[in-house]
N, C-alpha and C positions, 0 to 999 in steps of 0.2 A: 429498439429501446431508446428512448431519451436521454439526449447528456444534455448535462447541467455543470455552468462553466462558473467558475469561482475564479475569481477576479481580483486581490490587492486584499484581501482578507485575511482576517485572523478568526479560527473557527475553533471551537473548546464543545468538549462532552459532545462531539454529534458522533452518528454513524452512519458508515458509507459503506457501498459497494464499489470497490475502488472503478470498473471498467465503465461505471453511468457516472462517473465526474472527469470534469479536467481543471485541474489545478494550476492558474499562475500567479507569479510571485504572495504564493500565500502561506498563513503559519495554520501546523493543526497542534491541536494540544488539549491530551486527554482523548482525545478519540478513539472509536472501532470502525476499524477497516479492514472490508471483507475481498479478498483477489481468488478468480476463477480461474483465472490464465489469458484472458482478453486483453487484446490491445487496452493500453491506456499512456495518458498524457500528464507527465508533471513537468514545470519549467520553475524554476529558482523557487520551490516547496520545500518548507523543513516540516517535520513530523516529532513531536515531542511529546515523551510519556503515553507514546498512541500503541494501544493491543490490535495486532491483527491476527487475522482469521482464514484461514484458505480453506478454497472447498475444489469438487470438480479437479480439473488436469494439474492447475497447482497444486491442490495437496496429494496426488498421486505423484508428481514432480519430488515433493518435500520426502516421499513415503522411500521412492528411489535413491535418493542422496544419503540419505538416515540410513537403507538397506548397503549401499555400498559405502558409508563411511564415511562419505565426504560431509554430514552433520550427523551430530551428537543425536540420538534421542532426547527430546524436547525440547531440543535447542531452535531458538526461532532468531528472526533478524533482529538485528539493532533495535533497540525501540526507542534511539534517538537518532535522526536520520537529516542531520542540517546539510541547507542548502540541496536536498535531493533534485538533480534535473536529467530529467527523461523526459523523451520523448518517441513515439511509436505510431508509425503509420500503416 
């Protein structure tokens, strides 16, 4: 699968499959992003007013946490996530 590397940008209303981007020092805002459970790469990324979407091993992941308590029923992450920095090799 091809990554696509976002570079010093600021990015509004797109959407992504988070594990085919890598994000540095870039703003998102308004976005859908969709996580599998695949490696991926942010470095000084904030995410603002952004909906994400799990499919695959992360929403079995989510499904687990929800079953033993550790989240709420439809409880999802932040949906404001400044300065996010990860990294995953």
């Amino acid at each position: 699968m091809p990554i696509t590397i976002h570079q010093d940008d600021t990015i509004i209303a797109s959407t992504f499959v988070v594990e085919e981007h890598i994000f540095i020092n870039c703003k998102l805002k308004n976005c859908r992003l969709y996580y599998s459970g695949g490696p991926f790469e942010w470095q000084n990324t904030s995410f603002e007013n952004c909906q994400w979407g799990f499919r695959g091993p992360a929403k079995d992941t989510i499904q687990v946490l929800v079953t033993l308590g550790l989240l709420k029923p439809g409880q999802v992450p932040p949906q404001n996530i400044a300065g996010a920095s990860s990294k995953v090799n």
